[in-house]
Backbone as JSON Lines, residues from 0, in Angstrom:
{"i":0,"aa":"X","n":[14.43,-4.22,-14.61],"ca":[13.16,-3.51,-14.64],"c":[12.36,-3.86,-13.39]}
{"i":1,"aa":"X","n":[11.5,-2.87,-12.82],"ca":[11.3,-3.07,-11.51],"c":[9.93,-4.19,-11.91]}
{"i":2,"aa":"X","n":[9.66,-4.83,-11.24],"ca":[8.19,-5.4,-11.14],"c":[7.67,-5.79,-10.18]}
{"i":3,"aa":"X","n":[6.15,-5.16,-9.69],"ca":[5.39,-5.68,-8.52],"c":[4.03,-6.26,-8.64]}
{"i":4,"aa":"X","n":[4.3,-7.49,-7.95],"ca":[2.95,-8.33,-8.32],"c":[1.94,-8.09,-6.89]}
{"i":5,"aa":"X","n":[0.94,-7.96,-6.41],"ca":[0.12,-8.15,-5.43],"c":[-0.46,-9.32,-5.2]}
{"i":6,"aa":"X","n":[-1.14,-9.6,-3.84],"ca":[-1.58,-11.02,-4.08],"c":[-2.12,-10.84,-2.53]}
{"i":7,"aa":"X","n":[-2.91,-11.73,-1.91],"ca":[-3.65,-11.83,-0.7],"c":[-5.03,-11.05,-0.42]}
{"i":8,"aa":"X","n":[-5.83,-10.33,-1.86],"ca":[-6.95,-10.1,-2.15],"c":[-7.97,-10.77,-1.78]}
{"i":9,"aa":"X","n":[-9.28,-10.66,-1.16],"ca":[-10.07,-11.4,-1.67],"c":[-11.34,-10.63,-0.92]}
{"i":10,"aa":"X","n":[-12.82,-11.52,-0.32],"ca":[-14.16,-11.42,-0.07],"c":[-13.74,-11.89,1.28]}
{"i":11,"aa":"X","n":[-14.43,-10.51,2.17],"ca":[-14.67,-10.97,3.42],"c":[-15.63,-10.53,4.23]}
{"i":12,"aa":"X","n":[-16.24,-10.41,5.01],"ca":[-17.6,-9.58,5.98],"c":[-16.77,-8.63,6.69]}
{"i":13,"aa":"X","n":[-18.0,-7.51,6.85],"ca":[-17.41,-6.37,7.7],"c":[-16.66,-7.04,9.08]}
{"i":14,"aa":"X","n":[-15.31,-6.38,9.35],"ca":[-15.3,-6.81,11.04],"c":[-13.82,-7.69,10.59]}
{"i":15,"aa":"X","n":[-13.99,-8.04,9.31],"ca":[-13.06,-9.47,9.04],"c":[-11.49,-9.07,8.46]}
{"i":16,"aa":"X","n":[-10.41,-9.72,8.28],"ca":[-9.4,-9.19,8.26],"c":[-8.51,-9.86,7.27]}
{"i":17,"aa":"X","n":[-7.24,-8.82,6.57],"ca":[-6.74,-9.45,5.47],"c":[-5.41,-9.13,4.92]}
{"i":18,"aa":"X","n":[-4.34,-9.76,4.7],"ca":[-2.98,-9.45,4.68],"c":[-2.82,-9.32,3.12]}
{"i":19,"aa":"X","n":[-2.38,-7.95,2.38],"ca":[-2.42,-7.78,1.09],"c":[-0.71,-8.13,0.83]}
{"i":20,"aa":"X","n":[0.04,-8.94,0.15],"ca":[1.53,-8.44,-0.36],"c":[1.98,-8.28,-1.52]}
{"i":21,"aa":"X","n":[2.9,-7.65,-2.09],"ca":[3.71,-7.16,-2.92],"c":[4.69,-7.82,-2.98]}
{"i":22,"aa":"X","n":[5.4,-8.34,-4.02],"ca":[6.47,-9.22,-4.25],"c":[7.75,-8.12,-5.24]}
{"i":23,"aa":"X","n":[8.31,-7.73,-4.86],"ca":[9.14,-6.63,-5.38],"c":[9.91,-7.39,-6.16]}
{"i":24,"aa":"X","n":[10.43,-6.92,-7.72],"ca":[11.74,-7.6,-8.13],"c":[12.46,-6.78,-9.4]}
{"i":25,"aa":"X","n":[13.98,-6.68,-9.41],"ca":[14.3,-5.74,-10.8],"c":[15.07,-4.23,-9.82]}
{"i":26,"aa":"X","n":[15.27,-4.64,-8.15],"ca":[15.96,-3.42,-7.83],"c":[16.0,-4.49,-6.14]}
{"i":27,"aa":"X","n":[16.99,-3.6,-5.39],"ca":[17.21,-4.46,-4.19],"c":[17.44,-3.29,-3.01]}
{"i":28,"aa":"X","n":[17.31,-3.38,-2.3],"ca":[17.04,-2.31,-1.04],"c":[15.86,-1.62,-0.68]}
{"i":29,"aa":"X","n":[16.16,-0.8,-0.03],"ca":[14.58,-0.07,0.58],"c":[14.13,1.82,0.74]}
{"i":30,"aa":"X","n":[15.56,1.9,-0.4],"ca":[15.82,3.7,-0.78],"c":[14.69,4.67,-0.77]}
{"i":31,"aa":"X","n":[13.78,4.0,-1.53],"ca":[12.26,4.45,-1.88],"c":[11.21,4.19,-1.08]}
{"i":32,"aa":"X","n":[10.2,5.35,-1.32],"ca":[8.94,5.72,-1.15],"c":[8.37,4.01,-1.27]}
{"i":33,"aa":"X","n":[7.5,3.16,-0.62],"ca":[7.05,2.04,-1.18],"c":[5.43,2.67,-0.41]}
{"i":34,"aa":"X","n":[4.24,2.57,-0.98],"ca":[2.94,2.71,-0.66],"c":[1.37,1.58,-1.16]}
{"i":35,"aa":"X","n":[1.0,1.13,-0.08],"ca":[-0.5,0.78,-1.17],"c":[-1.3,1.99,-1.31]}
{"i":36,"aa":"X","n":[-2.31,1.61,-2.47],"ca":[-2.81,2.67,-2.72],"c":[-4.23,2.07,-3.07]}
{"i":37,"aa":"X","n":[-5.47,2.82,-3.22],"ca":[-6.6,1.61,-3.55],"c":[-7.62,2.91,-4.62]}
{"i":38,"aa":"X","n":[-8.31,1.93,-5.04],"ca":[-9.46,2.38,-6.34],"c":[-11.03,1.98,-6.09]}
{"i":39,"aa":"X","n":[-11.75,2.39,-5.87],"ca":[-13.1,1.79,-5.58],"c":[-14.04,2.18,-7.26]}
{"i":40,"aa":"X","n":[-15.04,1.43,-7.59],"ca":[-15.66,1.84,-8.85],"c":[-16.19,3.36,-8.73]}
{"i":41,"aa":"X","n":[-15.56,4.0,-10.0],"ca":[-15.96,5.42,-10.17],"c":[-15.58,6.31,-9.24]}
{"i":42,"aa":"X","n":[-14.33,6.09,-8.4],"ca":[-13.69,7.01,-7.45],"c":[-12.27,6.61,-7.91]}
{"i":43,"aa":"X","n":[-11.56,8.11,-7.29],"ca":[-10.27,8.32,-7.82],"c":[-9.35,7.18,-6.85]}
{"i":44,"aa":"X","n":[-7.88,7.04,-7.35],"ca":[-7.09,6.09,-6.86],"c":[-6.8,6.99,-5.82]}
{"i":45,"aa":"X","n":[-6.66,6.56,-4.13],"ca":[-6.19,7.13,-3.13],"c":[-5.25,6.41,-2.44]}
{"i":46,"aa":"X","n":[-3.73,7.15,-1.99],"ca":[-3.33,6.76,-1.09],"c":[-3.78,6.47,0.4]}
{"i":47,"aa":"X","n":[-3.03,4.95,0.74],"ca":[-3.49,4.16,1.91],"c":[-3.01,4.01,2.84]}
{"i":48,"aa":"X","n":[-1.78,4.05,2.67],"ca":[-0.33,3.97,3.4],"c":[0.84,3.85,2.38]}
{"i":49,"aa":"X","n":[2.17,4.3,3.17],"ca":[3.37,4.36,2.83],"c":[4.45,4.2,3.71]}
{"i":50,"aa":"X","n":[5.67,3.54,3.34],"ca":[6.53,3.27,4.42],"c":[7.94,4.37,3.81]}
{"i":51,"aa":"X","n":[9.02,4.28,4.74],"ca":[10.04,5.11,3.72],"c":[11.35,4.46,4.4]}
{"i":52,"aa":"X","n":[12.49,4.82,4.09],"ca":[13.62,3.76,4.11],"c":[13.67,3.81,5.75]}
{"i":53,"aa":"X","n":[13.54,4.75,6.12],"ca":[14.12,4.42,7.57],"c":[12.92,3.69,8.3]}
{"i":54,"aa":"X","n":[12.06,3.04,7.84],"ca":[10.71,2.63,8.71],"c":[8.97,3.54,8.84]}
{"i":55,"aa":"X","n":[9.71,4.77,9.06],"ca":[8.51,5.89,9.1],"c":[7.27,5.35,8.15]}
{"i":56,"aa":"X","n":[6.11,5.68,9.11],"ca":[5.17,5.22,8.18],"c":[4.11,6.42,7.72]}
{"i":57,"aa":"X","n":[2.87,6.26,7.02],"ca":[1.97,7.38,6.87],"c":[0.41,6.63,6.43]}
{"i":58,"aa":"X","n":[-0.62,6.84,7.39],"ca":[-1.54,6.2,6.66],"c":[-2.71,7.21,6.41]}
{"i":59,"aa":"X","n":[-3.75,6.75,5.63],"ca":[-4.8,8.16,5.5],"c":[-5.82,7.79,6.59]}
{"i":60,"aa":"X","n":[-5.94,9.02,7.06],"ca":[-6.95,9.06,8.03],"c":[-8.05,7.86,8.17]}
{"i":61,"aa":"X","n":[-8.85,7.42,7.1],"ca":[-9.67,6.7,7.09],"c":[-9.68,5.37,7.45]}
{"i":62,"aa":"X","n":[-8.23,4.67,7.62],"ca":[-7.73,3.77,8.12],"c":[-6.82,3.38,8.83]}
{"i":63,"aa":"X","n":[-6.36,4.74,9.65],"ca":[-4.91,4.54,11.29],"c":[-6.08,3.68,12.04]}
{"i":64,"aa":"X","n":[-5.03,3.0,12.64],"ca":[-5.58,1.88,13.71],"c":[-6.14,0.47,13.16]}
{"i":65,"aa":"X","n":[-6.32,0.56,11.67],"ca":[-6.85,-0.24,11.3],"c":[-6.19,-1.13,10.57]}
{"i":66,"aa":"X","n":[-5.08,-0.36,9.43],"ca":[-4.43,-0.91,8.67],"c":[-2.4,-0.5,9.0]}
{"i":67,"aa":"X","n":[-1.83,-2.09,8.5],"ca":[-0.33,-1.66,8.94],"c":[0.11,-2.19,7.4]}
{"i":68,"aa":"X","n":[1.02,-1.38,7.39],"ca":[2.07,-1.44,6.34],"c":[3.12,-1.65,7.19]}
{"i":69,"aa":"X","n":[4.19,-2.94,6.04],"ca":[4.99,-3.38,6.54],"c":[5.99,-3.53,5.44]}
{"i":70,"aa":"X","n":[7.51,-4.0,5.27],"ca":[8.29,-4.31,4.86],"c":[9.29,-5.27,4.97]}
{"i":71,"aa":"X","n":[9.45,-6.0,4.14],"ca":[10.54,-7.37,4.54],"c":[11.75,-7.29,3.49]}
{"i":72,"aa":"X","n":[12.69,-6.66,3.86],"ca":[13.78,-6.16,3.34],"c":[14.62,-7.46,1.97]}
{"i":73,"aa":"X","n":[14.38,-8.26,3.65],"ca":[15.0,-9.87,2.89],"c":[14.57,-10.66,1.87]}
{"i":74,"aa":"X","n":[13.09,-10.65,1.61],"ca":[12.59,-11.12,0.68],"c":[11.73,-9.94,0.06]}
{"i":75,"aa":"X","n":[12.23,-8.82,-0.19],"ca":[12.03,-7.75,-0.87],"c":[10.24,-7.66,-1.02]}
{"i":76,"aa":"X","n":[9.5,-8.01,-0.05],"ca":[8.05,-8.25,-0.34],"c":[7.78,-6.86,0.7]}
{"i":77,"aa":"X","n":[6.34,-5.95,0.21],"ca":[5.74,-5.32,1.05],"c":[4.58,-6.03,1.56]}
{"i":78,"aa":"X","n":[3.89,-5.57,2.73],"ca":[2.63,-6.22,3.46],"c":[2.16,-4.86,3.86]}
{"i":79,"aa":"X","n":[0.27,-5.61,3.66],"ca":[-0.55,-4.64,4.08],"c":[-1.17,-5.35,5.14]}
{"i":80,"aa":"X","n":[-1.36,-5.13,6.1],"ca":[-2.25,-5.9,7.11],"c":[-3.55,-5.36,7.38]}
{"i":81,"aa":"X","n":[-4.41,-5.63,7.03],"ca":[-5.61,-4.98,7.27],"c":[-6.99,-5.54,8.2]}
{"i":82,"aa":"X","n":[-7.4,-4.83,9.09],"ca":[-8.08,-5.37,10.31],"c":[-9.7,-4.75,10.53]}
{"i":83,"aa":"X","n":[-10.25,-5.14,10.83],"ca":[-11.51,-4.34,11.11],"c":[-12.06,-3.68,10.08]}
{"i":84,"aa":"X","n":[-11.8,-4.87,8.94],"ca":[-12.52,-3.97,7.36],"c":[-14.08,-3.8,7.3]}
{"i":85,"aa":"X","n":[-14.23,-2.63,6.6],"ca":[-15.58,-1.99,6.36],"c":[-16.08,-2.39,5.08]}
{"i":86,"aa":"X","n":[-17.41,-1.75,4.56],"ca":[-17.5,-2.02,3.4],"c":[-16.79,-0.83,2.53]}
{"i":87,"aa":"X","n":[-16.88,0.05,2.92],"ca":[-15.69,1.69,2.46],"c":[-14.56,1.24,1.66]}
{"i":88,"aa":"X","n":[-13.85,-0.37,2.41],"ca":[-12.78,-0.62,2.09],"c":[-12.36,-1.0,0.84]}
{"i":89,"aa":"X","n":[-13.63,-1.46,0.07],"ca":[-13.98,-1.93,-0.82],"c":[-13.31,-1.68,-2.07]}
{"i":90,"aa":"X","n":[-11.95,-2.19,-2.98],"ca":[-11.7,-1.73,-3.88],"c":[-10.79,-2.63,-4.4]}
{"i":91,"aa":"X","n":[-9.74,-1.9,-5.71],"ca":[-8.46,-2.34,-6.07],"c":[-7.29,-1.66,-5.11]}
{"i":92,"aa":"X","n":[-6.95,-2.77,-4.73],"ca":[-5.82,-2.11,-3.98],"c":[-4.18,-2.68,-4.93]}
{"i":93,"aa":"X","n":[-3.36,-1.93,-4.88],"ca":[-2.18,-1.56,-5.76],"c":[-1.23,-0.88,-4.74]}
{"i":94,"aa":"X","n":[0.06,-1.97,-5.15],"ca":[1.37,-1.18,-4.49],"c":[2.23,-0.62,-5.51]}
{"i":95,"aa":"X","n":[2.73,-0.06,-4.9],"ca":[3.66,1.14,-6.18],"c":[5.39,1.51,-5.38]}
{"i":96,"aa":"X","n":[5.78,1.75,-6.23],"ca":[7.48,2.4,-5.36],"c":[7.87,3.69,-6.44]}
{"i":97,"aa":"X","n":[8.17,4.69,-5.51],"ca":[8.86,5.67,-6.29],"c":[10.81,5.49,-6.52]}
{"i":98,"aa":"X","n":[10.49,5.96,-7.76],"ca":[11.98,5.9,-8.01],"c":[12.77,7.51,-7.56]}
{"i":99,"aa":"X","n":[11.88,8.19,-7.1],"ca":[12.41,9.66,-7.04],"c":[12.61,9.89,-5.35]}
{"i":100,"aa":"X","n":[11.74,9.3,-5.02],"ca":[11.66,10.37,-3.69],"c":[11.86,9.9,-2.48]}
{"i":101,"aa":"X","n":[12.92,9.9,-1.63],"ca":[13.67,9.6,-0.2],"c":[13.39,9.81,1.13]}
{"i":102,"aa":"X","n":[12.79,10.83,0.82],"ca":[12.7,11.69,2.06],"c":[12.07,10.98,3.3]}
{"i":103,"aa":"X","n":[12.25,11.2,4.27],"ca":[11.81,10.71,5.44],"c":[10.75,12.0,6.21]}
{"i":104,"aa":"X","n":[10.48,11.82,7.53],"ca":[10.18,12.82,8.49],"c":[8.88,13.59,7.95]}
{"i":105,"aa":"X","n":[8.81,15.18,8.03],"ca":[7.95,15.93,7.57],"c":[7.16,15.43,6.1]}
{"i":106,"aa":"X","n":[8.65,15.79,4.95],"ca":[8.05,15.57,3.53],"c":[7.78,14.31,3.56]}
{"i":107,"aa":"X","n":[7.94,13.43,4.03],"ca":[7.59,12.17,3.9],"c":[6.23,11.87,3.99]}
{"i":108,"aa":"X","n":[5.35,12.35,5.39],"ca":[4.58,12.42,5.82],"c":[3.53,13.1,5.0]}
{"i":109,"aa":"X","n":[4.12,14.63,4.68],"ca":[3.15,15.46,3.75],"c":[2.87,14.84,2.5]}
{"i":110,"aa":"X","n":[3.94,14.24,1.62],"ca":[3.57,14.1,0.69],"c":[3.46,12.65,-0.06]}
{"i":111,"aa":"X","n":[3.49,11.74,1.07],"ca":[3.96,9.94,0.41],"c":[2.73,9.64,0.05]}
{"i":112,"aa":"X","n":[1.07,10.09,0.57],"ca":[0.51,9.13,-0.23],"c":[-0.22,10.02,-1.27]}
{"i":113,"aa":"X","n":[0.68,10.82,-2.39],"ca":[0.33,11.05,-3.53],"c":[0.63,10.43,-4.1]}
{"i":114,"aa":"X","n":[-0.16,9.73,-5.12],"ca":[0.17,8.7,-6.34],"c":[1.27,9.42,-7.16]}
{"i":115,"aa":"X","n":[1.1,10.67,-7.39],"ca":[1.99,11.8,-8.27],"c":[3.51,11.01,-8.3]}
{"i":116,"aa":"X","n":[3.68,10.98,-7.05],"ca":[5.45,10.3,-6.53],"c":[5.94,8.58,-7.17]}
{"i":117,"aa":"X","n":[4.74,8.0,-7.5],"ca":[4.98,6.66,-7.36],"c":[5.22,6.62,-9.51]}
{"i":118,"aa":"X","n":[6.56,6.15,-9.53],"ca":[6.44,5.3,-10.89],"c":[6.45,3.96,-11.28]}
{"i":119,"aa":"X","n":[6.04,2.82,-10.05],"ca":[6.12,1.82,-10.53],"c":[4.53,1.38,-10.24]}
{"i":120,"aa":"X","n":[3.89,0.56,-10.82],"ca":[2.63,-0.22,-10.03],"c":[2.63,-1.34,-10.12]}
{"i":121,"aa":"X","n":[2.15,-2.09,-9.18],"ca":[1.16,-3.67,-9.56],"c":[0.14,-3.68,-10.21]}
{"i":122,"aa":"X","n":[-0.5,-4.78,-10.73],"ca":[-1.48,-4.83,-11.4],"c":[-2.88,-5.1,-10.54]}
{"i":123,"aa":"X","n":[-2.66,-4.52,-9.42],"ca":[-3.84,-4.74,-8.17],"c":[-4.65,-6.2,-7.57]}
{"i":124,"aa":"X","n":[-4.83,-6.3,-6.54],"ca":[-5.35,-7.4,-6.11],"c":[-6.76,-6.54,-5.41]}
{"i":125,"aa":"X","n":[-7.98,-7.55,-5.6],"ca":[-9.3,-6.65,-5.41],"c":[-9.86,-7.21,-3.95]}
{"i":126,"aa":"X","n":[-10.23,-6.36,-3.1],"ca":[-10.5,-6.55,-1.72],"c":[-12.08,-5.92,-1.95]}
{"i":127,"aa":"X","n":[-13.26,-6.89,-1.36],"ca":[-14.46,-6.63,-1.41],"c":[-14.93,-7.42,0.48]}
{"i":128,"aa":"X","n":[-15.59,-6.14,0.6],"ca":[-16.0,-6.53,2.14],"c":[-17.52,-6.53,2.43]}
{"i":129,"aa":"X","n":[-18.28,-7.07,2.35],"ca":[-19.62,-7.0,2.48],"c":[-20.05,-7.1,4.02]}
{"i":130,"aa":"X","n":[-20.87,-6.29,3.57],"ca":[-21.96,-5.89,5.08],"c":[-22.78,-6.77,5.32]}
């Protein structure tokens, strides 16, 4: 059974910076869609970034340049690296992996950070950035 834990959450000031990871376990390789995704109070869950087997990445507008998604094959862990946080940033952030969807390139791009795709989650680690 797949399971993903998060961890590297926490309180930091605008400007300040923070490495989120995912500890993957219950499947082995890198076939799938893997994405963070985040929740702020009383707003919907949005994709943040996504990686896909061959490396390709996808992030949402609101955070290219700012935030990297990463993957470590070997110790099956994902990483979020996050830099130059705002208070915007402010939320539950949650990694997820789809069991369905492969694709690389275009569809990858168009459609990886819909939550729709993802059937696994973490139980979120909470990132709060004060101004």
């Amino acid at each position: 059974q797949v399971h993903l834990v998060e961890s590297g959450g926490g309180s930091v000031q605008s400007g300040g910076s923070l490495r989120l990871s995912c500890a993957a376990s219950g499947y082995t390789g890198s076939s799938y869609w893997m994405g963070w995704f985040r929740q702020a109070p009383g707003k919907e869950r949005e994709g943040v970034a996504a990686i896909a087997s061959d490396g390709s990445t996808t992030y949402a507008d609101s955070v290219k340049g700012r935030f990297t998604i990463s993957q470590d094959n070997a110790k099956n862990t994902l990483y979020l690296q996050m830099i130059s946080l705002k208070p915007e940033d402010t939320g539950m952030y949650y990694c997820a992996r789809s069991d369905s969807r492969r694709d690389t390139g275009l569809l990858f791009r168009r459609s990886a950070l819909n939550s729709a795709w993802y059937n696994y989650w973490g139980q979120g680690t909470q990132v709060t950035v004060s101004s």
